[in-house]
N, CA, C and O of each residue as an XYZ file, in Angstrom:
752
protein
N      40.756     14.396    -17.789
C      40.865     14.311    -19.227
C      40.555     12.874    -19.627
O      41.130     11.852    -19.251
N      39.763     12.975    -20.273
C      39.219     11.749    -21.153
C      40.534     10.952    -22.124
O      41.409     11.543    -22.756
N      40.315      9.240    -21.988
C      41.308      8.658    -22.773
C      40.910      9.615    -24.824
O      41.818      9.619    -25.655
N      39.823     10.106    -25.080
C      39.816     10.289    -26.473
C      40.182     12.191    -26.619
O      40.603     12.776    -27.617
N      39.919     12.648    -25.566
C      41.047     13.874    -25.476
C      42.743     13.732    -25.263
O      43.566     14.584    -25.598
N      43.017     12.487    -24.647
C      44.504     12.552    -24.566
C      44.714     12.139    -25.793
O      45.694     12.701    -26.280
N      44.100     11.241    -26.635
C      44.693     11.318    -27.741
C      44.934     12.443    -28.883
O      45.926     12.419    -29.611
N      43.934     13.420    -28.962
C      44.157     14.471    -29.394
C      45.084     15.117    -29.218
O      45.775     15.519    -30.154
N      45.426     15.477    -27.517
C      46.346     16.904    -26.831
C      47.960     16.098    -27.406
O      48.905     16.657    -27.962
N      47.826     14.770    -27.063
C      49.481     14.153    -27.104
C      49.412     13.385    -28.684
O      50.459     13.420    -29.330
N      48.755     13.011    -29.024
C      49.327     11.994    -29.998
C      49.465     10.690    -29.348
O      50.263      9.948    -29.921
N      48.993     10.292    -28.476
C      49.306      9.043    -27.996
C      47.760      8.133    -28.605
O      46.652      8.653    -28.740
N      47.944      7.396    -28.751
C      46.139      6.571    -28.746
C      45.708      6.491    -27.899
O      46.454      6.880    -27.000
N      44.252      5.972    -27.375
C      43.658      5.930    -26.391
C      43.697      4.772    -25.624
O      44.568      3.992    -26.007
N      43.047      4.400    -24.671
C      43.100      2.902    -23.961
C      42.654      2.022    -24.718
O      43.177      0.910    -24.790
N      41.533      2.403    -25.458
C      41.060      1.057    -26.129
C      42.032      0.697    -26.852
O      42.490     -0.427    -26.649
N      42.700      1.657    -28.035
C      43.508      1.446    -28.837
C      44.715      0.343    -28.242
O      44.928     -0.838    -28.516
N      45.235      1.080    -27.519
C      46.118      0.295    -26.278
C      45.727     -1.511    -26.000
O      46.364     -2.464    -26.449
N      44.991     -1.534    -25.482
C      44.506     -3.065    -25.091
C      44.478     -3.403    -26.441
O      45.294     -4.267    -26.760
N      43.681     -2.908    -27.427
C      43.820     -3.791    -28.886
C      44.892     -4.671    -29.161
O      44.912     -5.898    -29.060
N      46.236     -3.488    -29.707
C      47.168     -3.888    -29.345
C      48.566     -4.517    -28.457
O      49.626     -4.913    -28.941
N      48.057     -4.436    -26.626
C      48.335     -5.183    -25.925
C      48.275     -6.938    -26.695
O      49.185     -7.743    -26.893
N      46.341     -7.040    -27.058
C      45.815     -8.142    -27.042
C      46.547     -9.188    -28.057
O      46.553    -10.415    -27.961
N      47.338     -8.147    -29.337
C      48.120     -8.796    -30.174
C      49.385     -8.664    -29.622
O      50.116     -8.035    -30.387
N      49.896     -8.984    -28.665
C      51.275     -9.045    -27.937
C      52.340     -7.806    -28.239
O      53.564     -7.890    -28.136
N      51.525     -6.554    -28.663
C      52.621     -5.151    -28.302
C      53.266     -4.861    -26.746
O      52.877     -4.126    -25.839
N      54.022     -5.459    -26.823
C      54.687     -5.057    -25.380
C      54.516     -3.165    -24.892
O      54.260     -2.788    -23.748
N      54.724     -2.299    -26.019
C      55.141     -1.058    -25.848
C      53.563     -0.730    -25.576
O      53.319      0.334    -25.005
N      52.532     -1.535    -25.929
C      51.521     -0.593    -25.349
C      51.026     -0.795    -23.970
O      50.346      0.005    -23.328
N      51.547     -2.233    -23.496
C      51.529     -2.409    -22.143
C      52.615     -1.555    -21.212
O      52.712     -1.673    -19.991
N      53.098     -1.017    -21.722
C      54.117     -0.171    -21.230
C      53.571      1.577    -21.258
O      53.914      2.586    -20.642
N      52.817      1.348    -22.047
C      52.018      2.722    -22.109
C      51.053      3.166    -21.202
O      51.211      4.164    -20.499
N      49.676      2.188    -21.190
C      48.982      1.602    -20.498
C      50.037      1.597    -18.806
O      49.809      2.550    -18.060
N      50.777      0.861    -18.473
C      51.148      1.355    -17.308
C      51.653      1.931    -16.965
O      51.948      1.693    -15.794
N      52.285      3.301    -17.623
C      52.926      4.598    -17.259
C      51.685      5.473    -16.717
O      51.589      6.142    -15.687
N      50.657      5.213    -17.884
C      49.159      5.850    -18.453
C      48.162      5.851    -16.730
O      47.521      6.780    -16.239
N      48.409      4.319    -16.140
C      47.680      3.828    -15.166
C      48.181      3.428    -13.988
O      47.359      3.175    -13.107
N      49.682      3.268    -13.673
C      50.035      2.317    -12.862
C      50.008      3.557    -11.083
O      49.865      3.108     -9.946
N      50.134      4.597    -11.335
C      50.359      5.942    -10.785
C      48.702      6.062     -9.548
O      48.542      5.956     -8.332
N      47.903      6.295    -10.589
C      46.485      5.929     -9.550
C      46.257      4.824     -9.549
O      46.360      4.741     -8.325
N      45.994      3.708     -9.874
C      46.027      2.400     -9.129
C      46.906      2.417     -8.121
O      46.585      1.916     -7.043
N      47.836      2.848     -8.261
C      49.156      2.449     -6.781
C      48.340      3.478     -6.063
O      47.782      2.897     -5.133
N      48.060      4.586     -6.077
C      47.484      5.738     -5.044
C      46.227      5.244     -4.252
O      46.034      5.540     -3.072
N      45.520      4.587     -4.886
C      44.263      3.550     -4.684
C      44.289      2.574     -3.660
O      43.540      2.425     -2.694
N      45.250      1.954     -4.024
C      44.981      0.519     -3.551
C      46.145      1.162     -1.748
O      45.898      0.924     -0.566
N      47.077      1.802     -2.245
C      47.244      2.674     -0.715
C      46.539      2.981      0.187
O      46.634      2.793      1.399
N      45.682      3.554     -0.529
C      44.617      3.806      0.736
C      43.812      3.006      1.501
O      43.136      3.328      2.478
N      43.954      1.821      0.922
C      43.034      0.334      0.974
C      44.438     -0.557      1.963
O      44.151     -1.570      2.601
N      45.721     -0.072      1.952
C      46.734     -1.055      2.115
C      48.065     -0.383      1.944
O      48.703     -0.393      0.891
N      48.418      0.173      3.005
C      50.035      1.382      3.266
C      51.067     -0.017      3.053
O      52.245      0.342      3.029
N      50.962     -0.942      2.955
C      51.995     -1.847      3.035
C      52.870     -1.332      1.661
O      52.118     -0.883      0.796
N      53.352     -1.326      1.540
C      54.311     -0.524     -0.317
C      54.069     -1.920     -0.846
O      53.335     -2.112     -1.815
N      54.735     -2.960     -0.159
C      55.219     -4.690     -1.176
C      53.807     -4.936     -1.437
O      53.477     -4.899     -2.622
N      52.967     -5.164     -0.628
C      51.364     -5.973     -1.286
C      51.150     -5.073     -2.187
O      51.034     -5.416     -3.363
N      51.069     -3.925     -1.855
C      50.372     -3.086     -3.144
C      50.958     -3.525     -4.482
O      50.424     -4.052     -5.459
N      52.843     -2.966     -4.116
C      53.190     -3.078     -5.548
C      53.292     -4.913     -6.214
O      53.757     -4.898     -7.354
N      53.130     -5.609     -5.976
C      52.739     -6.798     -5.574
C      51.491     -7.133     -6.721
O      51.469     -7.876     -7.701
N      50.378     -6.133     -6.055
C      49.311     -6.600     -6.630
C      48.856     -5.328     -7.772
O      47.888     -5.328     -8.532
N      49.838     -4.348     -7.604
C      49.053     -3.434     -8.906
C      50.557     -4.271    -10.404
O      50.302     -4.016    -11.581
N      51.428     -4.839    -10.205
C      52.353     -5.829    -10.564
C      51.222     -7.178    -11.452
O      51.185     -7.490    -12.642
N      50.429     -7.708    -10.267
C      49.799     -8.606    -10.673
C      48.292     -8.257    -12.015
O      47.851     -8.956    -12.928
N      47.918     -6.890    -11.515
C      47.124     -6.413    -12.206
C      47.025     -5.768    -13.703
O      46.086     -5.637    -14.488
N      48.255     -5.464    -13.746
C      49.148     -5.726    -15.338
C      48.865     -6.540    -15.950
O      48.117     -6.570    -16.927
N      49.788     -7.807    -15.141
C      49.504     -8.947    -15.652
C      48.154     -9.576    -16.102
O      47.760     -9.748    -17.256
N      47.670     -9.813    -15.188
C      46.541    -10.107    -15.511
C      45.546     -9.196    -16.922
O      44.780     -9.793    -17.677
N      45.769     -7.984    -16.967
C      45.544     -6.969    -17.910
C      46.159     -7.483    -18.896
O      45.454     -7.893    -19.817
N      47.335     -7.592    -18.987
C      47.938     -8.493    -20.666
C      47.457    -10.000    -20.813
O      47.078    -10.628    -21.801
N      47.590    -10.315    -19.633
C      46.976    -12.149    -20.287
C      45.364    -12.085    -20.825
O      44.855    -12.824    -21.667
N      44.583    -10.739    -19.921
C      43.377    -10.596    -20.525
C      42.342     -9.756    -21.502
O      41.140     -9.743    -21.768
N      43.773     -8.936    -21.937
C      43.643     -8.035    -22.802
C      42.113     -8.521    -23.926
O      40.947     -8.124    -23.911
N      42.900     -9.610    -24.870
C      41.664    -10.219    -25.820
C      40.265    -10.358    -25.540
O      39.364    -10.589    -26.347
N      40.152    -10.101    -23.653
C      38.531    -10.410    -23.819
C      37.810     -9.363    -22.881
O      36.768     -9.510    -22.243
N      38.721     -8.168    -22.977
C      38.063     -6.548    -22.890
C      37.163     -6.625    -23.319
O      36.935     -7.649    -23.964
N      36.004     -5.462    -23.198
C      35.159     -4.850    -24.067
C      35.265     -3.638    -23.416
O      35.027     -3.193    -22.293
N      35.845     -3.109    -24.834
C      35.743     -1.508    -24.968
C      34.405     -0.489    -24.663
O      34.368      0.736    -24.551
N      33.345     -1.494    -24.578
C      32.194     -0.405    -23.859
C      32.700      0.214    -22.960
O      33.107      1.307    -23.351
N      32.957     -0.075    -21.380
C      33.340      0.633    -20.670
C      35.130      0.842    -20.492
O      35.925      0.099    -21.069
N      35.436      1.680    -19.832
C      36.821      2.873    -19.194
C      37.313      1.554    -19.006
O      36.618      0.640    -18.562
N      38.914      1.409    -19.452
C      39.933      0.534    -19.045
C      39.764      0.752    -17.913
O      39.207     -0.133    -17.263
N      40.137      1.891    -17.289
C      40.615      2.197    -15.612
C      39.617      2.101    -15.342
O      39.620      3.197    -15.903
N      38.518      1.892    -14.992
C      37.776      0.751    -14.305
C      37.621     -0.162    -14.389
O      37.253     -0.879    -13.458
N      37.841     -0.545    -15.569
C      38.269     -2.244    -15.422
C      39.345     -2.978    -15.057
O      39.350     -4.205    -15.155
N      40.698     -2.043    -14.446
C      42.068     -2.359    -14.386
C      41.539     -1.669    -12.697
O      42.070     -2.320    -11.798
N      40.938     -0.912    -12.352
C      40.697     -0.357    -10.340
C      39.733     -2.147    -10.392
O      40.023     -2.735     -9.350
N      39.158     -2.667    -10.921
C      38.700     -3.820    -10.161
C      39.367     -5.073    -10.399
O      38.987     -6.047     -9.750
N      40.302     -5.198    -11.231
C      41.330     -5.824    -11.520
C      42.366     -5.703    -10.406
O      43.059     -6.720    -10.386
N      42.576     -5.170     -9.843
C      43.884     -4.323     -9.398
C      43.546     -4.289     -7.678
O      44.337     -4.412     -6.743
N      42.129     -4.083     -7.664
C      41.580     -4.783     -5.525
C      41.261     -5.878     -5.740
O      41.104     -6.432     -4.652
N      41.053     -6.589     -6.599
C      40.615     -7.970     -6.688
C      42.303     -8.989     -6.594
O      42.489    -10.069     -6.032
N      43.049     -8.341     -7.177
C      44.508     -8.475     -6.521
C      45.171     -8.371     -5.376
O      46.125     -8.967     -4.874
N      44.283     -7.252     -4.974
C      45.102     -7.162     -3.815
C      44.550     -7.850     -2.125
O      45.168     -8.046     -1.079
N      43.000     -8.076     -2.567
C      42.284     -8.644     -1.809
C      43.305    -10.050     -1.791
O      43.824    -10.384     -0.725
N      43.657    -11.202     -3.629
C      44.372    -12.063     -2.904
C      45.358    -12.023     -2.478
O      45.564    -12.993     -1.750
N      46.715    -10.890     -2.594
C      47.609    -10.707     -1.672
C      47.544    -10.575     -0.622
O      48.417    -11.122      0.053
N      46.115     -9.512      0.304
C      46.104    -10.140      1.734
C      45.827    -11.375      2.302
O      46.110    -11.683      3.460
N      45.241    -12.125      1.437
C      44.662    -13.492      1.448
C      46.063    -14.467      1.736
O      46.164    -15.265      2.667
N      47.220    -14.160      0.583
C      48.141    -15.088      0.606
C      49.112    -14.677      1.940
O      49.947    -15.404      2.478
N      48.819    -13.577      2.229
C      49.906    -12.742      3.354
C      49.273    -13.084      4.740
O      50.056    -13.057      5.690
N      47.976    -13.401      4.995
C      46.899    -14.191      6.012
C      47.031    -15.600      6.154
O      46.778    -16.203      7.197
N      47.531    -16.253      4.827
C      47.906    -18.191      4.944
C      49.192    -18.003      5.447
O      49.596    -18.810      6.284
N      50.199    -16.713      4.945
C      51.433    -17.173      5.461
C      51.837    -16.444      7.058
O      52.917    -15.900      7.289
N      50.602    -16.596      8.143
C      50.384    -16.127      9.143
C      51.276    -14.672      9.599
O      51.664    -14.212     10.673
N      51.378    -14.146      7.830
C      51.890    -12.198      8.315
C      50.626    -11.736      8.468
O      49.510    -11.954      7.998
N      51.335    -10.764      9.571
C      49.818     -9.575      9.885
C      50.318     -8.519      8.671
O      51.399     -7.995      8.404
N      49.348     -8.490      8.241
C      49.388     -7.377      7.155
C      48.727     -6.283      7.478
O      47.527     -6.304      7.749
N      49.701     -4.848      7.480
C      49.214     -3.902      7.882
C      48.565     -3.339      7.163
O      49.270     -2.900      6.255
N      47.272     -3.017      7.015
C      46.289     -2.508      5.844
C      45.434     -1.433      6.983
O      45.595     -1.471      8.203
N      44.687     -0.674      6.390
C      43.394      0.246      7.097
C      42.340     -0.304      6.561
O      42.320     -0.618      5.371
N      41.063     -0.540      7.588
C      40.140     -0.544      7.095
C      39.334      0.502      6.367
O      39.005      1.541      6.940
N      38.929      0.185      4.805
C      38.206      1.469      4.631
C      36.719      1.256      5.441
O      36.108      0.219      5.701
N      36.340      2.969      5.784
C      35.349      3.581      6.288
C      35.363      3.680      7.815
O      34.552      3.397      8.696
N      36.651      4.215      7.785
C      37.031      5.151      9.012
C      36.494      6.108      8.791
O      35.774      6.525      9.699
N      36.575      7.002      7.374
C      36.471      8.167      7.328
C      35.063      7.988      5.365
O      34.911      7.303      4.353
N      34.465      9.250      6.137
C      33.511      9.085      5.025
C      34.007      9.158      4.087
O      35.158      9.588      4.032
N      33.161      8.668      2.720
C      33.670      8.231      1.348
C      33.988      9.539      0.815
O      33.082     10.341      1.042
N      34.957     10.018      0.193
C      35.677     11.314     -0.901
C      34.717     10.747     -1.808
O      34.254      9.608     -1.868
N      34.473     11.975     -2.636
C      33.772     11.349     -3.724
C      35.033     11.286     -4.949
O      34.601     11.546     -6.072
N      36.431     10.996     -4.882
C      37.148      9.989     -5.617
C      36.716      8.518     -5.629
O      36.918      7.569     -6.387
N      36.198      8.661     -4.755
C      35.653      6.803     -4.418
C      34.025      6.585     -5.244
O      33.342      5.564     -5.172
N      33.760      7.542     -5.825
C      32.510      7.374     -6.231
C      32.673      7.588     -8.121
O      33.121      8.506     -8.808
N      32.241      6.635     -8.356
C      31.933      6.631     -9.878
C      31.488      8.113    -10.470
O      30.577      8.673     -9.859
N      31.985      8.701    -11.461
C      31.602     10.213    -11.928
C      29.525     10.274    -12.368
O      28.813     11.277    -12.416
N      29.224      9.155    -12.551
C      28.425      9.031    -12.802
C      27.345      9.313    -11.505
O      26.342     10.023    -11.579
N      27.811      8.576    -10.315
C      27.330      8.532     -8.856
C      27.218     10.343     -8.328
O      26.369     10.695     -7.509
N      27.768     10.888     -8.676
C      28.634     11.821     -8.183
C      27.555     13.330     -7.854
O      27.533     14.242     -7.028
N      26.955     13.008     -8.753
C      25.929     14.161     -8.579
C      24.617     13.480     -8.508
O      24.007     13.726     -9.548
N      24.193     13.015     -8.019
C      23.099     12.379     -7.839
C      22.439     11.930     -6.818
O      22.958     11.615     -5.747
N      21.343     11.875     -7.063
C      20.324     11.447     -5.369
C      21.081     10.364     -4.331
O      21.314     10.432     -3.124
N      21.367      9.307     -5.370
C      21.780      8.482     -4.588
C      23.479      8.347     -4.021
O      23.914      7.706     -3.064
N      24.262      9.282     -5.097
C      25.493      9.483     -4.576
C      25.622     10.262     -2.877
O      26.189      9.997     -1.818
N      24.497     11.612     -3.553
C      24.608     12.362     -2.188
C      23.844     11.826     -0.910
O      24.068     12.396      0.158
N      22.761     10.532     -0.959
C      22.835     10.100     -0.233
C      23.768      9.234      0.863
O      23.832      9.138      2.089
N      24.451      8.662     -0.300
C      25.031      7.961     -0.033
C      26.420      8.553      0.923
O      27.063      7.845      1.698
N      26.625      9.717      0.701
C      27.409     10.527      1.657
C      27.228     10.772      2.794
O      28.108     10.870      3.648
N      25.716     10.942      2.996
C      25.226     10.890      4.506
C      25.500      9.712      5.112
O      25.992      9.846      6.232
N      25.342      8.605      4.737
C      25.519      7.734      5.630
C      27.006      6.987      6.671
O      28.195      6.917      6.359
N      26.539      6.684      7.508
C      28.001      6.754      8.401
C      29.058      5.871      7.445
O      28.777      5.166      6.476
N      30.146      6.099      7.940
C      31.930      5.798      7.161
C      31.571      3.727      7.131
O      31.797      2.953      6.201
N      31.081      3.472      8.268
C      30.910      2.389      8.247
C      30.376      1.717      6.696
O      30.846      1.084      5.751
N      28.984      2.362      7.173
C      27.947      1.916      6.186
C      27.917      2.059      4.856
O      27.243      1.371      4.090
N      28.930      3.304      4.444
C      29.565      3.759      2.844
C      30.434      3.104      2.906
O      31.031      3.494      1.903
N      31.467      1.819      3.606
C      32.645      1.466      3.030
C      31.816      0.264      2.324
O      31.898      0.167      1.099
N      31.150     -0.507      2.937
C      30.266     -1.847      2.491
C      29.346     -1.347      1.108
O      29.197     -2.080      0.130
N      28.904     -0.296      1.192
C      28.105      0.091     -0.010
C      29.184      0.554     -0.986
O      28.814      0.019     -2.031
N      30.188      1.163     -1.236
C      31.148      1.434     -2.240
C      31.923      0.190     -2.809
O      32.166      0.074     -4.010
N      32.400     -0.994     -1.588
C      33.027     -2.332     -1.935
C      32.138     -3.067     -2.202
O      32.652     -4.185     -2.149
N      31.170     -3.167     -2.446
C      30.025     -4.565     -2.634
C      28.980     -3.680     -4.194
O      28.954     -4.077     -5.359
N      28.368     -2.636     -3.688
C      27.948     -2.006     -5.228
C      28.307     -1.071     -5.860
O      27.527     -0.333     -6.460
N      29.669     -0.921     -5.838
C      30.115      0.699     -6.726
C      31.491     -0.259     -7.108
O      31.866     -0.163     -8.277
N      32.276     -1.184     -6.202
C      33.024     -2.249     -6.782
C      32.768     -3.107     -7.323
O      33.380     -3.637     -8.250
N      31.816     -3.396     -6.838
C      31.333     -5.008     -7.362
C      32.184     -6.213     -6.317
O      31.880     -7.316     -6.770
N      32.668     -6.299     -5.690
C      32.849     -6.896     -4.699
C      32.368     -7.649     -3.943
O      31.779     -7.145     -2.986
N      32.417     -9.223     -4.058
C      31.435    -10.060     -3.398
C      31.533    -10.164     -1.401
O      32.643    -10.212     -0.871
N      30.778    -10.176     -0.903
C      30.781    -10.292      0.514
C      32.081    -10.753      1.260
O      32.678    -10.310      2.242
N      32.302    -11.885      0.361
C      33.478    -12.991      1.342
C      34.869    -11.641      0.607
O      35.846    -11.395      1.314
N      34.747    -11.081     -0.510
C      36.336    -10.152     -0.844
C      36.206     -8.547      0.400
O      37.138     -8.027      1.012
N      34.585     -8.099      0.407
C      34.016     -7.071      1.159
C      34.933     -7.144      2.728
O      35.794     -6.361      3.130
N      34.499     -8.115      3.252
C      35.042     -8.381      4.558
C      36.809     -8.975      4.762
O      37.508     -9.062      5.771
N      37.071     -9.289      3.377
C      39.031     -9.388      3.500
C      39.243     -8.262      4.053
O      39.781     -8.053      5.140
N      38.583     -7.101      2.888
C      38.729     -5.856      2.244
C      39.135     -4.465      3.446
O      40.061     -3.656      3.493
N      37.637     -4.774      4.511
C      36.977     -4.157      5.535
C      38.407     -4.619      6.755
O      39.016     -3.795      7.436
N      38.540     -5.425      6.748
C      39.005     -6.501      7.866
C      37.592     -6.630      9.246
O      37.649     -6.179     10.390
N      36.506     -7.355      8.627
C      35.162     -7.616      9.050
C      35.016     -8.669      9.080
O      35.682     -9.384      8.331
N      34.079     -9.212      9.960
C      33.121    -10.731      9.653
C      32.312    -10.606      7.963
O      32.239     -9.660      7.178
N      31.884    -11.778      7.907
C      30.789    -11.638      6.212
C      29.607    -10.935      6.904
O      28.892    -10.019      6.497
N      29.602    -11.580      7.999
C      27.803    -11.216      9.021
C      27.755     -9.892      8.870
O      26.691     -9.400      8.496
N      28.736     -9.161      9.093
C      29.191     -7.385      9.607
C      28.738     -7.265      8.304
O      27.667     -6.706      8.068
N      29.259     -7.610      7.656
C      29.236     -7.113      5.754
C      28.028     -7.060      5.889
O      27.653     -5.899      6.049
N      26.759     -8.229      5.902
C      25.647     -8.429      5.226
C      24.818     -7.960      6.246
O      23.662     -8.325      6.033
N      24.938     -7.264      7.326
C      23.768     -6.426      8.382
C      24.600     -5.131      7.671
O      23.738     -4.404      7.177
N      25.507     -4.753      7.510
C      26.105     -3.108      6.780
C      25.474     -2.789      5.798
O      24.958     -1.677      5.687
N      25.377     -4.049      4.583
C      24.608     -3.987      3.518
C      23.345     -3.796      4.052
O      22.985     -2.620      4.112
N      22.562     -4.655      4.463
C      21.350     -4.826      4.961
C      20.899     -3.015      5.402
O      20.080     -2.402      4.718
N      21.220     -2.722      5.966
C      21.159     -1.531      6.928
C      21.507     -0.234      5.851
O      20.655      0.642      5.705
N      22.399     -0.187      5.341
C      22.872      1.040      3.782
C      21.448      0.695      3.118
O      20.738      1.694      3.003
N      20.875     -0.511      2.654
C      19.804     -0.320      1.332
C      18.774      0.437      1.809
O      18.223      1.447      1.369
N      18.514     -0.616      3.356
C      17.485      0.166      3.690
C      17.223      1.863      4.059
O      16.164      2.484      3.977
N      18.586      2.363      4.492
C      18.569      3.692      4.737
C      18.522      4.581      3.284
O      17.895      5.632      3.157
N      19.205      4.021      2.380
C      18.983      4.646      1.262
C      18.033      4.766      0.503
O      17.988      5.453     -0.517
N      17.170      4.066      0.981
C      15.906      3.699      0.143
C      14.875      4.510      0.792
O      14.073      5.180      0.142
N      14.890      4.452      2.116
C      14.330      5.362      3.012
C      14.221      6.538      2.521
O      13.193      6.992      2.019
N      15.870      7.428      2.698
C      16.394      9.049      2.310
C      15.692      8.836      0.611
O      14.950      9.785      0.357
N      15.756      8.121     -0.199
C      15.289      8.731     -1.250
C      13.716      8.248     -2.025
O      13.182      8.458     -3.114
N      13.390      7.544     -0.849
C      11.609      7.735     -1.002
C      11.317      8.940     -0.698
O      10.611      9.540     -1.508
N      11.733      9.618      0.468
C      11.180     10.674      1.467
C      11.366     11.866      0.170
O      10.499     12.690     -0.119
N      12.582     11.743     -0.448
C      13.533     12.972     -0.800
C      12.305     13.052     -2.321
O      12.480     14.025     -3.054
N      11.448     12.312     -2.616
C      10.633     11.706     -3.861
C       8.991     12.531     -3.718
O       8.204     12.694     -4.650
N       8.838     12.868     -2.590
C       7.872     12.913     -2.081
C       7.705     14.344     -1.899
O       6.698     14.783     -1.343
């Protein structure tokens, strides 16, 4: 259900509405907003990181950061994608700070297991390059989902992975080219 159908079915406003008024210091809509969101972000960043404290930690921090940055949203695109990259970009520095303070932090690497297409943008989802992108091994879809479907720079990719940058950028290297491959051929 779409944020402009929930406003219909409930009476509640939508996200944009929400951040508007976040941005003018409504506490109650940041409170909305994370009843609204805080549920799949925590389910998310789990799967990225079973630790309970980092997560709640960093979907905690991702709030925050969501109210201090409310004012410089743009409502073009889905809050909840802008609060899922808000929210690993958090949690990437909680393993970061949990790595200086020489804890092993128990996290999974993603792309053990091939990508769900929960992990794929709705947009991705039916498409040449989504369903390519399914073929390719767990490896090679975790680097292609954290670097271009996150936006995720190399040095957060490999926190992320628990990888070298090198691993990252031959994974990348190796995903474009296969994808580019499968959907020349698939063109033809």
């Amino acid at each position: 259900m779409n944020s402009v159908t929930r406003e219909i079915r409930t009476g509640e406003p939508d996200d944009a509405t929400l951040v508007g008024r976040m941005a003018d210091g409504n506490r109650e809509a940041l409170d909305l907003l994370y009843r609204r969101h805080a549920g799949w972000l925590t389910a998310r960043l789990q799967r990225r990181c079973p630790d309970p404290d980092v997560v709640d930690t960093a979907v905690q921090e991702a709030f925050l950061a969501a109210w201090r940055g409310a004012g410089r949203w743009k409502p073009s695109g889905e809050f909840g994608a802008w609060l899922w990259t808000v929210g690993l970009r958090r949690l990437i520095d909680q393993i970061r700070r949990q790595q200086r303070h020489g804890r092993d932090v128990s996290w999974e690497v993603v792309g053990s297991e091939p990508v769900d297409s929960g992990e794929l943008p709705l947009a991705l989802t039916d498409t040449r390059v989504g369903s390519e992108l399914s073929r390719l091994a767990p490896e090679l879809q975790a680097v292609m989902v954290a670097t271009a479907v996150e936006g995720l720079s190399t040095g957060e990719t490999a926190i992320l992975l628990g990888i070298p940058r090198g691993t990252v950028k031959s994974r990348m290297s190796r995903a474009r080219k296969l994808l580019r491959t499968a959907i020349s051929e698939g063109e033809q």
